[in-house]
Biopython code that builds the backbone (N, CA, C, O; Angstrom):
import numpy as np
from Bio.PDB.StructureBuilder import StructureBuilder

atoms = [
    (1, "UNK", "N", (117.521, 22.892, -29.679)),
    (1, "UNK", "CA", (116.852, 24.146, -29.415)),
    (1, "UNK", "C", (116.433, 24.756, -30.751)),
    (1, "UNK", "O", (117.298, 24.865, -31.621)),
    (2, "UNK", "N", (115.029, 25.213, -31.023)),
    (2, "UNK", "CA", (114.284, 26.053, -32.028)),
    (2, "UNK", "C", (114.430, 27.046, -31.592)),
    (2, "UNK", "O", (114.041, 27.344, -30.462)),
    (3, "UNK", "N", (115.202, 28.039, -32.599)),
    (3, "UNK", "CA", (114.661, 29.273, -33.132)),
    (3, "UNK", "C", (113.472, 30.073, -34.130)),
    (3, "UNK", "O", (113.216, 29.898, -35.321)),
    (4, "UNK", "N", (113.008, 30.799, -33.357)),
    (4, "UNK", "CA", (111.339, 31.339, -34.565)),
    (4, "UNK", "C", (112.157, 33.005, -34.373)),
    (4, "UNK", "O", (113.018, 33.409, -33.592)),
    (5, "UNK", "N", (111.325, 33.715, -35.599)),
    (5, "UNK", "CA", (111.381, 34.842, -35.399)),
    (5, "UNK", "C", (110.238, 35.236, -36.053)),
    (5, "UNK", "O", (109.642, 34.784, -37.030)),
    (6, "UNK", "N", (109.984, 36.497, -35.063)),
    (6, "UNK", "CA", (108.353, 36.998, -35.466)),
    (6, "UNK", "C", (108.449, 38.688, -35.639)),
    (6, "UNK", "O", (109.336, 39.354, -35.107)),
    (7, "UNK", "N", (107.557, 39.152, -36.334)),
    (7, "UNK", "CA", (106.824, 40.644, -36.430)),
    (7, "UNK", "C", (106.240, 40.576, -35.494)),
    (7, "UNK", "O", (105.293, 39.840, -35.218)),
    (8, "UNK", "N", (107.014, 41.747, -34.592)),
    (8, "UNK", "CA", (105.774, 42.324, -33.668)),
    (8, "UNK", "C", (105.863, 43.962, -34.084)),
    (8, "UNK", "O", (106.978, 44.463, -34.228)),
    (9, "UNK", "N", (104.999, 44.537, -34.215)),
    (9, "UNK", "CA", (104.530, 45.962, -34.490)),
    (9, "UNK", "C", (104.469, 46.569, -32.907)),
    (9, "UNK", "O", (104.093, 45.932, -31.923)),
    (10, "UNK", "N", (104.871, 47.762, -32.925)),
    (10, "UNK", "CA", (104.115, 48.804, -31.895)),
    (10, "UNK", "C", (105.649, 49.176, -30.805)),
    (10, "UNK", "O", (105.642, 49.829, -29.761)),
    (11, "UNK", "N", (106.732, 48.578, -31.414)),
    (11, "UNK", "CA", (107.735, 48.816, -30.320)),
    (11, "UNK", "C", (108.624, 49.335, -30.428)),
    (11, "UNK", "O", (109.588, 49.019, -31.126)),
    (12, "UNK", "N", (108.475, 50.373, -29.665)),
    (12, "UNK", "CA", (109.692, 51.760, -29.975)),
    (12, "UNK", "C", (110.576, 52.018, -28.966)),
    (12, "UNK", "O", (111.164, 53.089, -29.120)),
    (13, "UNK", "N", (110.945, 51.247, -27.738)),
    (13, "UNK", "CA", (112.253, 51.642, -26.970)),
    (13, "UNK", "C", (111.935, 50.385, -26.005)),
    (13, "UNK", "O", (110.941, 49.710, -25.735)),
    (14, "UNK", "N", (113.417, 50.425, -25.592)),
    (14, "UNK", "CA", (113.930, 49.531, -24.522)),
    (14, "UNK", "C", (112.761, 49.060, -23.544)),
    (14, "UNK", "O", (112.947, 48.049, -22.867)),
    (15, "UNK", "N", (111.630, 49.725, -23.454)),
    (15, "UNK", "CA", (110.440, 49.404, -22.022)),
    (15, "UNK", "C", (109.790, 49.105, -22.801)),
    (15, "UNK", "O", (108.906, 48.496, -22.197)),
    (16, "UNK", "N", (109.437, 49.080, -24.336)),
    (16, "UNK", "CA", (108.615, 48.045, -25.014)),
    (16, "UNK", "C", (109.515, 46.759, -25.280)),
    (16, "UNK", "O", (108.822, 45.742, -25.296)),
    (17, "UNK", "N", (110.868, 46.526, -25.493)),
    (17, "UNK", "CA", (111.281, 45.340, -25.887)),
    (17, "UNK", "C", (111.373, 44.577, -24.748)),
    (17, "UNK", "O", (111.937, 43.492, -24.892)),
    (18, "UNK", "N", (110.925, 44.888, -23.541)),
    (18, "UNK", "CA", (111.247, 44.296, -22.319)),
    (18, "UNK", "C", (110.069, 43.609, -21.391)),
    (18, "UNK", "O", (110.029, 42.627, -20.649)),
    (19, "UNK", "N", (108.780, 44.998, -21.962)),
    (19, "UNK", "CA", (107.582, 43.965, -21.841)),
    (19, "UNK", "C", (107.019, 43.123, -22.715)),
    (19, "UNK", "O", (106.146, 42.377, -22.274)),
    (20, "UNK", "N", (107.350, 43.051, -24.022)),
    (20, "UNK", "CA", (107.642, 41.707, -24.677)),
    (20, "UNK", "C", (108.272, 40.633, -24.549)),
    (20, "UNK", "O", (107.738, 39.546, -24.770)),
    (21, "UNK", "N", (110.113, 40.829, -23.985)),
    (21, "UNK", "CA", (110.252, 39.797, -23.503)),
    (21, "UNK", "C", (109.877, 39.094, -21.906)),
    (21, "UNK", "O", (110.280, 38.081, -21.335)),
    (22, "UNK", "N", (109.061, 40.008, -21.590)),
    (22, "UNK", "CA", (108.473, 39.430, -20.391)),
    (22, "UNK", "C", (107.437, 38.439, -20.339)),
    (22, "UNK", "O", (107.533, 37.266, -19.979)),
    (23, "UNK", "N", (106.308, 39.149, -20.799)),
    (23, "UNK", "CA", (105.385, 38.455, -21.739)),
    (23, "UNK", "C", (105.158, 37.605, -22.459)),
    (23, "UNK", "O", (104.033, 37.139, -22.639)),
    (24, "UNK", "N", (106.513, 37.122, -23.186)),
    (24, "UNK", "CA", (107.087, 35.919, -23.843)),
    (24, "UNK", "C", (107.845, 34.438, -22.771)),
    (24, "UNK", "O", (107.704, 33.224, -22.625)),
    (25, "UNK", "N", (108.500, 35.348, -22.353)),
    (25, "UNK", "CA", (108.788, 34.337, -20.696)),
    (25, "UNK", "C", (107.988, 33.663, -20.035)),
    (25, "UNK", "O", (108.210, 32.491, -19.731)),
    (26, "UNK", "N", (106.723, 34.432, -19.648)),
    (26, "UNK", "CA", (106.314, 34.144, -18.698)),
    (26, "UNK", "C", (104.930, 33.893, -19.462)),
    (26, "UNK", "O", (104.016, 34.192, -18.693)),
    (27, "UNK", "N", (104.487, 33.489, -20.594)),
    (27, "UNK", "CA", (103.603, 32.667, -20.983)),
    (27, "UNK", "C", (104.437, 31.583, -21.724)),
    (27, "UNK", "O", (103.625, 31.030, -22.465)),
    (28, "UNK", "N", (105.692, 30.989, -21.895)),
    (28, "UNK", "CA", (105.865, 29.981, -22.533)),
    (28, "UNK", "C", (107.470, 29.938, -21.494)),
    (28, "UNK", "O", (108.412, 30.718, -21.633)),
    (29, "UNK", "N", (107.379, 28.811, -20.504)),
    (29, "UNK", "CA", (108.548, 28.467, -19.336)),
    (29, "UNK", "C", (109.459, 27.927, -20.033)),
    (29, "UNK", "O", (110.654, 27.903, -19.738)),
    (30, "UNK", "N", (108.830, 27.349, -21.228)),
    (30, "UNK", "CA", (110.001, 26.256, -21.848)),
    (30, "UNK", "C", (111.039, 27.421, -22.854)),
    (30, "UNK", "O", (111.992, 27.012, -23.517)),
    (31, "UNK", "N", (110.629, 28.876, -22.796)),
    (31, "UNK", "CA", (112.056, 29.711, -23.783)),
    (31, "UNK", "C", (112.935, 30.012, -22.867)),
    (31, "UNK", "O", (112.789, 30.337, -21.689)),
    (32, "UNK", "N", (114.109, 29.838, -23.693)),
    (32, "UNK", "CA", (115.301, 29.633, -23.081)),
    (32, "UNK", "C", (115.770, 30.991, -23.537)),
    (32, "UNK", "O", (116.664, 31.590, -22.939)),
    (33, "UNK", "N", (115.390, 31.289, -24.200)),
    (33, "UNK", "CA", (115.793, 33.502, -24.831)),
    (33, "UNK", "C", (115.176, 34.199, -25.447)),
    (33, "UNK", "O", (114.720, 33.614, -26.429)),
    (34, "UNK", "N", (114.876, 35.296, -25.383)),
    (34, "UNK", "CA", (114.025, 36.185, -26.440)),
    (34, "UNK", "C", (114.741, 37.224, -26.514)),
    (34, "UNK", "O", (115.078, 37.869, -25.521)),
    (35, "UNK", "N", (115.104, 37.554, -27.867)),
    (35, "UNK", "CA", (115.624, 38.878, -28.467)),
    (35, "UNK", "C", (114.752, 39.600, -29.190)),
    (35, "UNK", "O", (113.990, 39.246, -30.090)),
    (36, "UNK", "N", (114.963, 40.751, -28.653)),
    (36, "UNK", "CA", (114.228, 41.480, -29.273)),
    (36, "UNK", "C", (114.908, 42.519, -30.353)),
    (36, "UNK", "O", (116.029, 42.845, -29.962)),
    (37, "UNK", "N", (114.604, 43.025, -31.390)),
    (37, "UNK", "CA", (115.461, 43.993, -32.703)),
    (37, "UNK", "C", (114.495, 45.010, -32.764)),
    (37, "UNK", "O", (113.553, 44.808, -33.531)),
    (38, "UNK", "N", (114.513, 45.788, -32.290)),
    (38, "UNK", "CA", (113.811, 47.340, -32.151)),
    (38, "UNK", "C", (114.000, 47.998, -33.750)),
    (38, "UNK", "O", (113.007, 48.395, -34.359)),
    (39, "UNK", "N", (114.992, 48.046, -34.183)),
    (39, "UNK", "CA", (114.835, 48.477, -35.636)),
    (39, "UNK", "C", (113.883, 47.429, -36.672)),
    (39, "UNK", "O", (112.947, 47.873, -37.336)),
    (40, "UNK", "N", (114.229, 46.203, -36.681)),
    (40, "UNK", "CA", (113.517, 45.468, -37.689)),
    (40, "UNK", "C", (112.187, 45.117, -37.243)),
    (40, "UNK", "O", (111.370, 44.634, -38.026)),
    (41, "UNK", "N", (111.891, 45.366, -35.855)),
    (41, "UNK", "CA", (110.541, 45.063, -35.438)),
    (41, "UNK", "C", (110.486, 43.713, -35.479)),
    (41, "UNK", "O", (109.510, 43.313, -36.113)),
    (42, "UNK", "N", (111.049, 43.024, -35.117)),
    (42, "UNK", "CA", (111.178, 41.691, -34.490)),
    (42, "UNK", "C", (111.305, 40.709, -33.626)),
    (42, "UNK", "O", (110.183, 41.016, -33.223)),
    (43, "UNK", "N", (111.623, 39.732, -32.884)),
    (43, "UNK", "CA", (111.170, 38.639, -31.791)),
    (43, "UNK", "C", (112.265, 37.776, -31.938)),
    (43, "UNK", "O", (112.000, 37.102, -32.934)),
    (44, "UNK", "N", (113.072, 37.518, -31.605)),
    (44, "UNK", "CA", (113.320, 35.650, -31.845)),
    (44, "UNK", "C", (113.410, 35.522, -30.542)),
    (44, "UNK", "O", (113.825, 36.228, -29.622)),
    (45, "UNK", "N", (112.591, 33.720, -30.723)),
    (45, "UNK", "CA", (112.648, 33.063, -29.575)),
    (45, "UNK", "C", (113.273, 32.196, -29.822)),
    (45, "UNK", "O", (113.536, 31.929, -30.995)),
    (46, "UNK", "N", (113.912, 31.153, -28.354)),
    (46, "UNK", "CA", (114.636, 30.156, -28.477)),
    (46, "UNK", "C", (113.489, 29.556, -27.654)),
    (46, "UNK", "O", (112.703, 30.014, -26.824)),
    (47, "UNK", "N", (113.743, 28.107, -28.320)),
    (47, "UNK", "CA", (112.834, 27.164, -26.755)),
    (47, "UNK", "C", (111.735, 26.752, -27.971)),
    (47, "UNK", "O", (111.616, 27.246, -29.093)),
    (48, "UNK", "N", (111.171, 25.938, -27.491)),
    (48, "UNK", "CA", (110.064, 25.100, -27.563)),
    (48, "UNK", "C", (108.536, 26.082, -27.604)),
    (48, "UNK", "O", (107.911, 25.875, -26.564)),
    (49, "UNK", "N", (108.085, 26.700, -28.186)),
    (49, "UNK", "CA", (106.903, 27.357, -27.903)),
    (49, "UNK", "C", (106.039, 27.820, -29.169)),
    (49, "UNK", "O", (106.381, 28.605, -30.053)),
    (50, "UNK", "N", (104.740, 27.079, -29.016)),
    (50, "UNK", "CA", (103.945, 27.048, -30.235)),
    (50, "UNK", "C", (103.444, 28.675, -30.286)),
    (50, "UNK", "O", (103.149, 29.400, -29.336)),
    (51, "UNK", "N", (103.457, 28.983, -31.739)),
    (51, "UNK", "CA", (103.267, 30.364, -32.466)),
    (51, "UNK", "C", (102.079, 30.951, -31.787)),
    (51, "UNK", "O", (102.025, 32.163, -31.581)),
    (52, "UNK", "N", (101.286, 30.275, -31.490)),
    (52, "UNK", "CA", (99.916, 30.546, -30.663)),
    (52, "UNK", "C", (99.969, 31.202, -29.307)),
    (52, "UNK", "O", (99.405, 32.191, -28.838)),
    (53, "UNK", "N", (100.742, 30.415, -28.881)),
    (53, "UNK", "CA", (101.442, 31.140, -27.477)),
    (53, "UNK", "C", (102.191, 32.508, -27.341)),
    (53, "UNK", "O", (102.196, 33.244, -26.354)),
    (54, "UNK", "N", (102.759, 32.674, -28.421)),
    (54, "UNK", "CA", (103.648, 33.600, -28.314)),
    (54, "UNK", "C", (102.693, 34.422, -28.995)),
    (54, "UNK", "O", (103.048, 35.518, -28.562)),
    (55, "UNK", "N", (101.736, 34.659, -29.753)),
    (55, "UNK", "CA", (101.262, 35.254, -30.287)),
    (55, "UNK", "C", (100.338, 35.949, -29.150)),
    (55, "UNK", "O", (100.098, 37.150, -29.272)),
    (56, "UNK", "N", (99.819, 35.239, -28.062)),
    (56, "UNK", "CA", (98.754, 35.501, -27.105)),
    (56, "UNK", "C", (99.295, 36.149, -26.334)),
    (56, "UNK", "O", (98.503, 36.769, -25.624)),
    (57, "UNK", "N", (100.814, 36.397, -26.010)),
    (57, "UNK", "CA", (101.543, 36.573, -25.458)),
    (57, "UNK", "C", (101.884, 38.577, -25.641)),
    (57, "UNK", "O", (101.856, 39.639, -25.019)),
    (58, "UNK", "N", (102.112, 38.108, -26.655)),
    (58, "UNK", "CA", (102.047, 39.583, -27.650)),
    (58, "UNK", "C", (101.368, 40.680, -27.690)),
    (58, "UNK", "O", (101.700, 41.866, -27.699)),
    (59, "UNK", "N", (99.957, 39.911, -27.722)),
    (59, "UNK", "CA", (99.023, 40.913, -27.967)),
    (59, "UNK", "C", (98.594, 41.034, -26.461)),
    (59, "UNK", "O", (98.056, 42.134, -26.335)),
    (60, "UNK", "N", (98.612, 40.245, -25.069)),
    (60, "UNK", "CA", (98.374, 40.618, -24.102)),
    (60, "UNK", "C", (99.115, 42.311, -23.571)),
    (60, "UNK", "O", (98.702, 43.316, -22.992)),
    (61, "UNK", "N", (100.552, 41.786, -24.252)),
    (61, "UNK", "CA", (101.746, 42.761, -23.453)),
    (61, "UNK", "C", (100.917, 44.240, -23.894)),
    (61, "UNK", "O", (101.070, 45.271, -23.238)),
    (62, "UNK", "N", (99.958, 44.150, -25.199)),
    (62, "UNK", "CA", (99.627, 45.656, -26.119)),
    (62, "UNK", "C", (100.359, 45.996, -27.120)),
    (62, "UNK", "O", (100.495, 47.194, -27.366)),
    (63, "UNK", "N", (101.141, 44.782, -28.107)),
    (63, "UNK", "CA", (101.362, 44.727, -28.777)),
    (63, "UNK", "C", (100.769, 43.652, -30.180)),
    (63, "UNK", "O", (100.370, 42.493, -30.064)),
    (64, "UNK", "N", (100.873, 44.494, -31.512)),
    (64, "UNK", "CA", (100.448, 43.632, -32.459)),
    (64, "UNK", "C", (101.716, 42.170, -33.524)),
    (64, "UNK", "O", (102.663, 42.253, -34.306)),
    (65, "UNK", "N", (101.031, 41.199, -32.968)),
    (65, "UNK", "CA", (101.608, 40.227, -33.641)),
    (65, "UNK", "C", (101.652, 40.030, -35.153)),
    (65, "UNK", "O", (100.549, 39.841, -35.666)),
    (66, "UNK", "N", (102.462, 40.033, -35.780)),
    (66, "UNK", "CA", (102.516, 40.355, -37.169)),
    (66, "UNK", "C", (103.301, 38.937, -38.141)),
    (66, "UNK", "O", (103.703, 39.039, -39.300)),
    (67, "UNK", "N", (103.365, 37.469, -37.136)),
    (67, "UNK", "CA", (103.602, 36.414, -37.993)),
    (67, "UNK", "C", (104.923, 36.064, -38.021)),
    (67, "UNK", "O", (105.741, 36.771, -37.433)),
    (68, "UNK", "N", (105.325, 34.890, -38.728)),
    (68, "UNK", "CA", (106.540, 34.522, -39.144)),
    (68, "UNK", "C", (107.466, 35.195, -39.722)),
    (68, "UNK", "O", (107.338, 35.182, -40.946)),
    (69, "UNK", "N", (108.567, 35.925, -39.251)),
    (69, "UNK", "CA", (109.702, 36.668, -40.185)),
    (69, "UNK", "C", (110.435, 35.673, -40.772)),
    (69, "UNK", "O", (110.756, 34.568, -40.332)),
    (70, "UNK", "N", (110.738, 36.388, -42.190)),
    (70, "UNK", "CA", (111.803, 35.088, -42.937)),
    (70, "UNK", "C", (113.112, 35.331, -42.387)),
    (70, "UNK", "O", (114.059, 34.611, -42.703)),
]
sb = StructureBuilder()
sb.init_structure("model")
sb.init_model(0)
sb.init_chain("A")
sb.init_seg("    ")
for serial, (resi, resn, name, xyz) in enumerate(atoms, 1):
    if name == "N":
        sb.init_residue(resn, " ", resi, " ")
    sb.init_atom(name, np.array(xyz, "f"), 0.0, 1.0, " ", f" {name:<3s}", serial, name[0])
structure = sb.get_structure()
């Protein structure tokens, strides 16, 4: 199992980290978890799912994708 973690911008409470991880779910079947970090403005996914996806994913929910976190 891969872990990624990403910048996402624009998310300020529990009903934004939730339509992200929805959004993340349900455009890529193969993640097995998404956490979301409301302070650091961040993503990690578990699972199999190219950056592209999750990125499309992102910006559908009305949020801005902001790349690879180190």
């Amino acid at each position: 199992m891969t872990d990624s973690r990403y910048h996402v911008a624009g998310m300020t409470c529990g009903g934004c980290a939730r339509s992200v991880e929805l959004a993340i779910r349900e455009a890529a079947p193969s993640v097995t978890a998404v956490t979301v970090d409301l302070e650091a403005g961040t993503v990690t996914v578990s699972g199999a799912a190219e950056a592209a996806v999750i990125e499309q994913a992102v910006d559908d929910a009305g949020f801005t994708f902001g790349g690879r976190a180190a």
